[in-house]
VEXRO-706580 format. One record per residue (C-alpha): residue in three letters; y negated, x, z negated. Coordinates in pm, whole numbers. Layout:
<atoms>
ATOM vopa     c2     c1     c3
ATOM  ALA      Y      X      Z
...
</atoms>
This chain:
<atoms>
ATOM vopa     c2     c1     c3
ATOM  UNK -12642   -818   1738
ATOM  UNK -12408   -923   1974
ATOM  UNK -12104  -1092   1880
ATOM  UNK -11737  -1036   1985
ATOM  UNK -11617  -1296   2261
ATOM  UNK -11320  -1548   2074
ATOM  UNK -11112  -1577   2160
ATOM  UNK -11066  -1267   2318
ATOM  UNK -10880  -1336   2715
ATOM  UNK -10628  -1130   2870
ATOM  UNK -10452  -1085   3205
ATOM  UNK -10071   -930   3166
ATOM  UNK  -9802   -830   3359
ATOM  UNK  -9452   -850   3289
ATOM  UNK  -9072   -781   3391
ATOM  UNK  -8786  -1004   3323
ATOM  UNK  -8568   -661   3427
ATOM  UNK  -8198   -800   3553
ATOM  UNK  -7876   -593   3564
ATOM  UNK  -7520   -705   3588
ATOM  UNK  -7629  -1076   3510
ATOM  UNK  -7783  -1005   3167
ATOM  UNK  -8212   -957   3102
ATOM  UNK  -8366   -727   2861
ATOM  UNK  -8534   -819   2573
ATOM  UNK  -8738   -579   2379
ATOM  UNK  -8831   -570   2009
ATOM  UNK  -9213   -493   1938
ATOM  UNK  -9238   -239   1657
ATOM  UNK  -9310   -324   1266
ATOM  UNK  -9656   -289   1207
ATOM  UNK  -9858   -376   1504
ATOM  UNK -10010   -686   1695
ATOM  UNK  -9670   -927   1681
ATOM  UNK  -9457   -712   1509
ATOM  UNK  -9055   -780   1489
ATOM  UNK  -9131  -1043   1825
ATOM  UNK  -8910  -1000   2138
ATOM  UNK  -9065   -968   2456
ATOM  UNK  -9029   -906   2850
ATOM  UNK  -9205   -545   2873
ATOM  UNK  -9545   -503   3024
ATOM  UNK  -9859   -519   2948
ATOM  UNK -10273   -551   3058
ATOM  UNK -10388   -529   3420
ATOM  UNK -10619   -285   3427
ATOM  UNK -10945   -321   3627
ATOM  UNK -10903   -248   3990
ATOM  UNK -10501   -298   3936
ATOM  UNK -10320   -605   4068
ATOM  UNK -10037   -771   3812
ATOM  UNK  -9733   -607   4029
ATOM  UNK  -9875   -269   4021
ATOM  UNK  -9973   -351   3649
ATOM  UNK  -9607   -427   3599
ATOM  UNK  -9421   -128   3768
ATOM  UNK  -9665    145   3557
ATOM  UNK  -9637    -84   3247
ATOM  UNK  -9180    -56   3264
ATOM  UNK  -9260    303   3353
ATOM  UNK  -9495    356   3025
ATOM  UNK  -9318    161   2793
ATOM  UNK  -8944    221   2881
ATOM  UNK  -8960    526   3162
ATOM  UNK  -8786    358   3424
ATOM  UNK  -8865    288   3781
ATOM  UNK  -8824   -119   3865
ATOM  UNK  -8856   -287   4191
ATOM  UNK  -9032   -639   4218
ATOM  UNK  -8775   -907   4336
ATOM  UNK  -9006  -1208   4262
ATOM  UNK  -9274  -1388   4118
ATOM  UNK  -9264  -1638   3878
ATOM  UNK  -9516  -1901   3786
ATOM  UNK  -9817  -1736   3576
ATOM  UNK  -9794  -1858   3225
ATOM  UNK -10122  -1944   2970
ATOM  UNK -10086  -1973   2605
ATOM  UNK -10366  -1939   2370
ATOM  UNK -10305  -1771   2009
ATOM  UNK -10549  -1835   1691
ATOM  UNK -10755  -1511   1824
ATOM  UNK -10640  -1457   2158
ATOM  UNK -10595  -1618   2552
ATOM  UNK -10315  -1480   2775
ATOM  UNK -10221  -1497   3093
ATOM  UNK  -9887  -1376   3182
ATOM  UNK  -9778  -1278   3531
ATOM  UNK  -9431  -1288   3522
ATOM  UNK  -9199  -1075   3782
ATOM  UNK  -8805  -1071   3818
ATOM  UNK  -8712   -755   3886
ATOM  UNK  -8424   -470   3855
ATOM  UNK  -8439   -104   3794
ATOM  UNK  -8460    120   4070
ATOM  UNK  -8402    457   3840
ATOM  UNK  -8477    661   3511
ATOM  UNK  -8292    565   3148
ATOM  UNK  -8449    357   2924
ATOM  UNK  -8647    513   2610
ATOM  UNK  -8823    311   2373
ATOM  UNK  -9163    419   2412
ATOM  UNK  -9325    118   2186
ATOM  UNK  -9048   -104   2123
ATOM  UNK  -8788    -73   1838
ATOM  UNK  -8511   -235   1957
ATOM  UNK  -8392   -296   2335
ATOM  UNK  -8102   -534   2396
ATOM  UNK  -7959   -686   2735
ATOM  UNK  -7875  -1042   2678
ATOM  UNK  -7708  -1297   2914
ATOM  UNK  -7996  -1576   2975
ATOM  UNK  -7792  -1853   2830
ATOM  UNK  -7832  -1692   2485
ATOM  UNK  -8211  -1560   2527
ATOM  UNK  -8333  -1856   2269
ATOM  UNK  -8172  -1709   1952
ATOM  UNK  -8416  -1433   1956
ATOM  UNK  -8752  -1408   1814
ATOM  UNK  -8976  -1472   2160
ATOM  UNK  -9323  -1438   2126
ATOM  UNK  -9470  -1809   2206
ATOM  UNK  -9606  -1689   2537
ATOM  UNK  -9326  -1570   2693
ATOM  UNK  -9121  -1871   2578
ATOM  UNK  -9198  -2085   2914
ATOM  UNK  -9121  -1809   3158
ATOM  UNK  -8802  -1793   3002
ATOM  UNK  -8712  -2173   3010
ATOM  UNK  -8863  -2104   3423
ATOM  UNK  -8589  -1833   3493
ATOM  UNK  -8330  -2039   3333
ATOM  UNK  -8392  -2328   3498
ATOM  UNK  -8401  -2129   3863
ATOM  UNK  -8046  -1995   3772
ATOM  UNK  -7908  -2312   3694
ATOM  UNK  -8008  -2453   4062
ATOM  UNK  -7872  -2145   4183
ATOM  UNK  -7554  -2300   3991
ATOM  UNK  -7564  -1899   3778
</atoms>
């Protein structure tokens, strides 16, 4: 009998989502993987799939909007009791569509000086303290 790979790896894509100098933070649901975290939408790169396209269908899927890549920031690794990520991390801005809370329960668009009071999930915590640090040299 075989047994399962652990910890289980995977590649993800996701969008720190900008408008009017604020980001969006999103809630996972009660009751699943993570539950009551906050997190930059997104999700796995499927086969075949490279991270930005992963990205763009992932905002689409999860929020039904329509972003546009601005920029890359440095991929991020962090390994959980049962579990190896790594994150490919995109600034980016919506293009069009309303946002609808397809798996999260609770949206909220926060100015990046205040993202640290929320819940982040441990693996997105460096490619915040990244962005943050890129808009304080850009003196934002």
């Amino acid at each position: 009998m075989t047994q399962p790979e652990f910890p289980r790896r995977f590649v993800v894509a996701c969008a720190l989502i900008e408008r009017d100098g604020r980001l969006l933070a999103a809630r996972r649901k009660e009751g699943g993987v993570f539950s009551g975290k906050w997190e930059f939408p997104g999700g796995k790169v499927e086969d075949g799939e490279t991270p930005e396209e992963c990205v763009v269908r992932e905002v689409v899927e999860e929020l039904g909007m329509l972003v546009e890549i601005l920029f890359p920031l440095t991929p991020a690794f962090h390994r959980y009791p049962s579990l190896e990520v790594t994150i490919y991390p995109f600034v980016s801005r919506i293009v069009s569509g309303e946002i609808v809370r397809n798996v999260h329960d609770a949206i909220s668009w926060v100015q990046p000086q205040q993202m640290e009071s929320l819940d982040w999930l441990e693996a997105d915590r460096p490619i915040l303290r990244e962005y943050r640090s890129r808009l304080e040299k850009m003196g934002r």
